[in-house]
C-alpha positions as CSV (number, residue, x, y, z in Angstrom):
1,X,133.6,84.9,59.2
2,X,134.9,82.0,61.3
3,X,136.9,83.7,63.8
4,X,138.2,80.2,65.2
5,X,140.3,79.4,62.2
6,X,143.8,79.5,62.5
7,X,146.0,81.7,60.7
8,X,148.3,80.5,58.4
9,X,151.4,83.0,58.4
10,X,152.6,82.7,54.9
11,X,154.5,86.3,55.6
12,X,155.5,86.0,59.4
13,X,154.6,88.7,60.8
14,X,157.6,91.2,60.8
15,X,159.3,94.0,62.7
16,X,157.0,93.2,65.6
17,X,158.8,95.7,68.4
18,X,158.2,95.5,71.7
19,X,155.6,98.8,72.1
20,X,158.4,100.5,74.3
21,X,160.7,100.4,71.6
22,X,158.7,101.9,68.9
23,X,157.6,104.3,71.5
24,X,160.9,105.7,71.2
25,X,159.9,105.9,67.5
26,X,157.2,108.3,68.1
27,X,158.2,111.8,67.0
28,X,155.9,115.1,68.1
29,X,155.0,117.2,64.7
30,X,153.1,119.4,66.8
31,X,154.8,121.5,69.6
32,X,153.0,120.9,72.6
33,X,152.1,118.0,74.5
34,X,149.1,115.8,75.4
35,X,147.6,117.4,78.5
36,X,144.4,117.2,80.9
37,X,143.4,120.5,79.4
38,X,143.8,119.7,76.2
39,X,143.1,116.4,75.9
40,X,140.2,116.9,73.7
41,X,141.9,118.0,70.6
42,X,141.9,115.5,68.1
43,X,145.1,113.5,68.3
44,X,146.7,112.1,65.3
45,X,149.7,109.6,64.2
46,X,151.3,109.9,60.8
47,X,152.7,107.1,59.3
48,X,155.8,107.4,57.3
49,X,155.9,104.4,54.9
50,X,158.0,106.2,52.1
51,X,156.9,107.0,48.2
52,X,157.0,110.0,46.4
53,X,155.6,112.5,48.9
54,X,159.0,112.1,51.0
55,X,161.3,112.3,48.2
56,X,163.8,114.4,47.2
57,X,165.6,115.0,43.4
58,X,169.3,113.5,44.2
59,X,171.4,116.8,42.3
60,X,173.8,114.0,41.0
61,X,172.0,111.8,39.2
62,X,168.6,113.1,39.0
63,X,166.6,110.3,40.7
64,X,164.2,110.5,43.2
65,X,165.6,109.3,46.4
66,X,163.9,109.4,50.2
67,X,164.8,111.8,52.5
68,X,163.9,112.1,56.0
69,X,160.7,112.5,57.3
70,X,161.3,115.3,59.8
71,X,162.7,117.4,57.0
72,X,159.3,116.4,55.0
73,X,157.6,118.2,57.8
74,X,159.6,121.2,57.6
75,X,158.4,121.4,54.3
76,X,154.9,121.5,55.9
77,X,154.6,124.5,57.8
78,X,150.7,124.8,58.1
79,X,150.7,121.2,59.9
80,X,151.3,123.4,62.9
81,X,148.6,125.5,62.6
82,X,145.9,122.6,62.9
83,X,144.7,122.4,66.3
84,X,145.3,119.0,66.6
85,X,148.0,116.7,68.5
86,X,150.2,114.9,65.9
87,X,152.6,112.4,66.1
88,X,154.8,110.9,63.4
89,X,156.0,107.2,63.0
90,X,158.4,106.5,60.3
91,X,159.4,102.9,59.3
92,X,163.3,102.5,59.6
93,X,164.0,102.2,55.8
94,X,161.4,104.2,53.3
95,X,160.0,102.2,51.1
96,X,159.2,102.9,47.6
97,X,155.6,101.7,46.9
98,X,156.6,99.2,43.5
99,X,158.6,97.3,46.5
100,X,155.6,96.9,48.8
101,X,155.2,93.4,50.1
102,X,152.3,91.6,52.3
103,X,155.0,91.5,55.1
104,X,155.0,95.4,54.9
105,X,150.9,95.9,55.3
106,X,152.0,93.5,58.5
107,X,153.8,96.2,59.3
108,X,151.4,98.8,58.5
109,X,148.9,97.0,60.8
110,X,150.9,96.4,63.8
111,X,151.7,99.7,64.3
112,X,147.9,101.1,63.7
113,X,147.2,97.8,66.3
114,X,150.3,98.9,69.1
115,X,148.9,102.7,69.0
116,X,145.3,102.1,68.3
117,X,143.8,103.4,71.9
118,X,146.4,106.1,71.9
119,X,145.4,107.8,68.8
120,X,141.9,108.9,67.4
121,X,142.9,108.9,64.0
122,X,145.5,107.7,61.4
123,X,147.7,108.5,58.0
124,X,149.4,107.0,56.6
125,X,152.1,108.1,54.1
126,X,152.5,105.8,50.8
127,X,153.6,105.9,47.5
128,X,150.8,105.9,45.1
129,X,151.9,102.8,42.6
130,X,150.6,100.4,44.8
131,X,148.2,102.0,47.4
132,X,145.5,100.7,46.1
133,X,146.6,97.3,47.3
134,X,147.8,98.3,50.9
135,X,144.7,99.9,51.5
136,X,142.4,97.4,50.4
137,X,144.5,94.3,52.6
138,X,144.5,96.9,55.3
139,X,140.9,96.8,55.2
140,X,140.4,93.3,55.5
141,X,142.8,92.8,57.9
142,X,141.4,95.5,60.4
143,X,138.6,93.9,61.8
144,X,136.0,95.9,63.3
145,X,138.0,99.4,62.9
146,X,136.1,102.2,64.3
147,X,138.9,105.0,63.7
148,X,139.9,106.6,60.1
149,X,142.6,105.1,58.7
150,X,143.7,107.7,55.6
151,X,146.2,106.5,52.9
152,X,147.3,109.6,50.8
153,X,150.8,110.7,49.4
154,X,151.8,113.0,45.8
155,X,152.7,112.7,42.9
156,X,155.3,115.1,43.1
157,X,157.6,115.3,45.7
158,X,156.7,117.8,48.5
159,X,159.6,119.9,48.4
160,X,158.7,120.9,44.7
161,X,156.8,123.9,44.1
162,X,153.8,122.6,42.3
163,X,153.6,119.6,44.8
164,X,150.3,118.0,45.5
165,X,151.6,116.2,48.5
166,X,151.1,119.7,50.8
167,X,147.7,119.6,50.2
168,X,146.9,116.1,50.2
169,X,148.4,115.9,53.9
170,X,146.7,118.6,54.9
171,X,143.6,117.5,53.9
172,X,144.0,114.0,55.0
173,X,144.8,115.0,58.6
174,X,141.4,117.1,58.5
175,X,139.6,113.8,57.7
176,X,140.9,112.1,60.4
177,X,140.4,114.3,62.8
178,X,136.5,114.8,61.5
179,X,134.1,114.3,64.3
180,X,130.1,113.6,64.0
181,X,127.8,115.5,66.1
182,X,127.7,113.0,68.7
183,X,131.9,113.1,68.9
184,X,132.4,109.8,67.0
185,X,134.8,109.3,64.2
186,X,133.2,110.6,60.8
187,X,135.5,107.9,59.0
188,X,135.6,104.3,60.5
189,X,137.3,102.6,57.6
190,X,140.5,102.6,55.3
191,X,140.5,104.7,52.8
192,X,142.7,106.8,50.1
193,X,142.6,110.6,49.7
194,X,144.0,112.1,46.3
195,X,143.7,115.9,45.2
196,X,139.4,116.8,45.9
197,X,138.6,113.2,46.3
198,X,137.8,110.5,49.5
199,X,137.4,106.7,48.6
200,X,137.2,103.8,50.0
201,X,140.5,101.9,50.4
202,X,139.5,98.9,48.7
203,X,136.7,100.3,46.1
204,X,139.6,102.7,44.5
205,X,142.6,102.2,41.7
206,X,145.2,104.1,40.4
207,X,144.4,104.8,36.8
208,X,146.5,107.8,36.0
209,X,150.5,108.2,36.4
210,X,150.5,111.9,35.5
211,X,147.3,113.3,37.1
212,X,146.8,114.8,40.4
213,X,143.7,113.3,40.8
214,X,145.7,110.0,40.6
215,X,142.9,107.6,41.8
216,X,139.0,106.9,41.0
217,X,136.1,104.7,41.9
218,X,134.4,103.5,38.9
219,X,132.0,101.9,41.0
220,X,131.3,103.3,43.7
221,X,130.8,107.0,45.1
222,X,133.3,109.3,46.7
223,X,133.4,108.9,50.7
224,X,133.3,113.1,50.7
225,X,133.3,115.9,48.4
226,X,136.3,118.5,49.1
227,X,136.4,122.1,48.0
228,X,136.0,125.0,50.2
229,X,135.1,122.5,52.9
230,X,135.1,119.1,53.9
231,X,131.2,117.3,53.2
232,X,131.1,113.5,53.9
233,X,128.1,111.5,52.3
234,X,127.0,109.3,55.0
235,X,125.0,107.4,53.5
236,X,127.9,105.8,51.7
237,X,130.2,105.5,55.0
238,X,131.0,102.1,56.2
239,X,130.1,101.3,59.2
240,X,131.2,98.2,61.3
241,X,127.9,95.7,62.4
242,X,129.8,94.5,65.5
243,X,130.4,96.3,68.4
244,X,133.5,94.7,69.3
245,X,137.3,95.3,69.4
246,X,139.8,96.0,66.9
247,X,140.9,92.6,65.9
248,X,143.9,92.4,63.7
249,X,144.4,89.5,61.3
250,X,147.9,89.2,60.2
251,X,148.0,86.1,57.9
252,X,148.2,86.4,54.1
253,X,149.0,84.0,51.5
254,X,150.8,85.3,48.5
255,X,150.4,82.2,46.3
256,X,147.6,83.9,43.7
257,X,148.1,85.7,41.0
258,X,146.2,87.5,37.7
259,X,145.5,85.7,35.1
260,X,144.8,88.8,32.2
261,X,142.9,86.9,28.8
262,X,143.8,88.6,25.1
263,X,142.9,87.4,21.9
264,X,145.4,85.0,20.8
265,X,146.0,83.8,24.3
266,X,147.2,79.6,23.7
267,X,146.8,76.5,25.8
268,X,150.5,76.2,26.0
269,X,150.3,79.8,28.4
270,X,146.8,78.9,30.2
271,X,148.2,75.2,31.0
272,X,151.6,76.6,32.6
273,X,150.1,79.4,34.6
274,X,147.1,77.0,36.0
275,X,149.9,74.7,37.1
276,X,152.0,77.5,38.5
277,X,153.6,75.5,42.1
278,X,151.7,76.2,45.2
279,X,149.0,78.1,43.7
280,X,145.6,78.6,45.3
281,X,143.9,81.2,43.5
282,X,143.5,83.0,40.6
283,X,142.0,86.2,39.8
284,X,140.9,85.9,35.7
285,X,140.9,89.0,34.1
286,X,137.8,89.0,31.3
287,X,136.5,91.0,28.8
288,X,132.9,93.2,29.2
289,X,130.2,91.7,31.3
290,X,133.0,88.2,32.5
291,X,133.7,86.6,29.1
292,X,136.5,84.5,27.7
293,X,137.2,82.2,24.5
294,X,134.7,79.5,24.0
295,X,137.7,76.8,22.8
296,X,137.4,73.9,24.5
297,X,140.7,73.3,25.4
298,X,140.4,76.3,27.2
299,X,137.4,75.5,29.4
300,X,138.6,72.2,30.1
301,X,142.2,73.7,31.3
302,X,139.8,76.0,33.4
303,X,137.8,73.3,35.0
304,X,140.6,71.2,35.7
305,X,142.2,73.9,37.4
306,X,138.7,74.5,39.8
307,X,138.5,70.6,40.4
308,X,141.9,70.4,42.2
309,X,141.0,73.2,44.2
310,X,142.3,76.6,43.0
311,X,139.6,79.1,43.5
312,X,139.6,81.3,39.9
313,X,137.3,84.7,40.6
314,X,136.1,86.2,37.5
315,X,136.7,90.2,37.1
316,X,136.5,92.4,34.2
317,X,139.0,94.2,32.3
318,X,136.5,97.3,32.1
319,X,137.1,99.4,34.9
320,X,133.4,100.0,35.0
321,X,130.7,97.8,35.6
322,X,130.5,94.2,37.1
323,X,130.2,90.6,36.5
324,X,127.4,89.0,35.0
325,X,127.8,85.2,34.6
326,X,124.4,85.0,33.2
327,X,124.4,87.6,30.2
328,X,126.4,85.4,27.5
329,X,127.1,82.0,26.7
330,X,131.2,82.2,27.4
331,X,130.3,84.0,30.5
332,X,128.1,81.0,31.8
333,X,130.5,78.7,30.3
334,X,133.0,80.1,32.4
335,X,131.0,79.9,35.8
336,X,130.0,76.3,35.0
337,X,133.3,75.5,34.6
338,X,133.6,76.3,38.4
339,X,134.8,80.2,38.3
340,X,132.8,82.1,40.7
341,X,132.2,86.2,39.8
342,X,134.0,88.6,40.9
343,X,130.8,91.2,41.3
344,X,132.5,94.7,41.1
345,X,135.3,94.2,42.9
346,X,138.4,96.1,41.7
347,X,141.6,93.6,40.8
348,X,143.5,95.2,43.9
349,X,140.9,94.0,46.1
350,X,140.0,90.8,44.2
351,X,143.8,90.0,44.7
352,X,144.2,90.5,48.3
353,X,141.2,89.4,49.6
354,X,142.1,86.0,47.8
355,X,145.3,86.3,50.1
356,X,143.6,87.5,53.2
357,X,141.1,84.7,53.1
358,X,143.7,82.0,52.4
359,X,146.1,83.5,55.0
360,X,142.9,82.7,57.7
361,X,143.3,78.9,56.9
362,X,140.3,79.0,55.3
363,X,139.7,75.9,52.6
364,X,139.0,76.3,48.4
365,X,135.1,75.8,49.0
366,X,135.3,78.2,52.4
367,X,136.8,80.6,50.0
368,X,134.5,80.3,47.1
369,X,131.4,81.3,49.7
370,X,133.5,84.6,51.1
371,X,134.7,85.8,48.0
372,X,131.1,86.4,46.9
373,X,130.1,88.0,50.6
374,X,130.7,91.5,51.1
375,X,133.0,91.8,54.0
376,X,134.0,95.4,54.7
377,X,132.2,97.0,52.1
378,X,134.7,95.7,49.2
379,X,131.4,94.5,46.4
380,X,128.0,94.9,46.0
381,X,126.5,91.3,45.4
């Protein structure tokens, strides 16, 4: 990637404290404090975004509302018996995940970027509905991270009795803290932890609203298998090629969206949505292998759309499997009408790396070329 271009701040950059004041936002889980002869122990930072895992049933109404995150800890007892130093940082206001915003990964990111050398690992707390799409902007936007950044959370609240969220916490702060045998970080990327199960951040979705095991990976393999122990597959672990800094990149560009094809879809809806204001990109949503109606009208509209500049990636409505703009005639009518394929990328990553690439400043043809290179382990090509 061009490092040199300019960022074009779509979502200013928010909540941007001077460090000394969210210092004073730091709270101590564990008892003791950082010392020369402990210094060794892994040390941790939680962060509190909000979702289910922090909620509690209002006795009123019978809503789920957010409750504070020390009293979430309290509810955690066995945190204490890790021997690890953690630290808490929770965001002034929770926020429930179906409200997340790209100004909130911002967030997100500046505080893994203000506390990055002070803390060997990080998780962070987030409701489940969109995680999938926080964790894979986070993954662009971290450049070169060399520390675990684990997104995990419930899908019951923690204070009920069948909760999830215990465990997943638990469990999550145990991957962070995971050390090779030379000392270095076992994890060095974002990823999401749900019930027995370690993915990469921008390979996983949410496919289940009821199960435990909330989240999967159609296409590619779990990061580490969780039972009695914790086993991470190495071979799948994503390592960074540069040995450089964390660099953080903080401009995204919300103007894409999904485009989702059905039969009986009309040029009167294709038309409208291609002319949508503003828009940059498009994320097509296709049947099987990347195929769409054959109608002309509908190729033309699709063309027309790629010749002033919009950048329309191709991904398919199967959760398994990838792109292939060579295997049927409306699949390579499609990519000569200018759509590029999507590979295997999920729709959650498809989305935001559209808005992570056109937040950089990069141009339509710029965009076209990096949304077919793997950047961080997103696609296989």
């Amino acid at each position: 990637m061009n490092k040199d271009k300019k960022h074009t701040d779509i979502y200013p950059q928010k909540d941007t404290y001077p460090v000394e004041t969210m210092l004073s936002r730091i709270k101590p889980v564990s008892s003791d404090s950082i010392t020369e002869e402990n210094s060794q122990r892994p040390k941790i930072l939680i962060i509190y975004t909000g979702g289910t895992i922090g909620m509690v049933e209002n006795p009123e109404t019978g809503t789920l509302e957010p409750f504070d995150f020390e009293t979430l800890i309290d509810n955690v007892p066995r945190i204490k018996r890790l021997d690890y130093h953690i630290d808490s940082f929770q965001f002034t206001e929770p926020i429930d995940s179906s409200a997340m915003t790209p100004a909130h990964w911002q967030d997100i990111a500046y505080v893994i970027e203000s506390f990055y050398d002070m803390y060997d690992g990080f998780v962070v707390l987030h409701g489940t509905d969109t995680m999938a799409y926080t964790a894979s902007a986070l993954s662009f936007m971290l450049e070169n991270l060399r520390k675990p950044v684990v997104i995990t959370g419930s899908q019951l609240p923690i204070q009920e009795v069948r909760t999830d969220g215990e465990e997943n916490l638990i469990t999550s702060l145990q991957v962070a803290a995971a050390r090779n045998a030379e000392g270095k970080p076992m994890l060095e990327e974002v990823s999401i932890l749900f019930e027995n199960y370690l993915w990469r951040g921008n390979r996983a979705t949410k496919y289940s609203a009821d199960n435990f095991d909330a989240f999967k990976s159609n296409n590619f393999p779990r990061l580490a298998k969780i039972g009695m122990g914790i086993t991470f597959r190495e071979e799948v672990l994503w390592r960074p090629k540069e040995n450089a800094p964390l660099k953080v990149h903080y401009g995204m560009d919300s103007n894409v969206m999904y485009l989702s094809l059905f039969p009986g879809i009309n040029e009167t809806m294709i038309s409208h949505m291609l002319r949508t204001p503003g828009l940059r990109g498009v994320v097509m949503k296709t049947y099987g292998a990347g195929n769409g109606p054959s109608d002309s009208w509908f190729l033309e509209s699709v063309k027309d759309a790629c010749d002033r500049g919009i950048v329309i990636v191709n991904t398919s409505q199967c959760d398994n499997g990838t792109i292939d703009p060579y295997r049927y005639k409306t699949g390579s009518a499609l990519f000569q009408a200018g759509v590029i394929p999507g590979h295997d990328l999920t729709s959650e990553a498809a989305i935001t790396k559209l808005m992570f690439l056109f937040g950089q400043g990069y141009d339509s043809d710029e965009v076209k070329e990096l949304m077919e290179t793997p950047l961080v382990g997103e696609m296989q090509k």
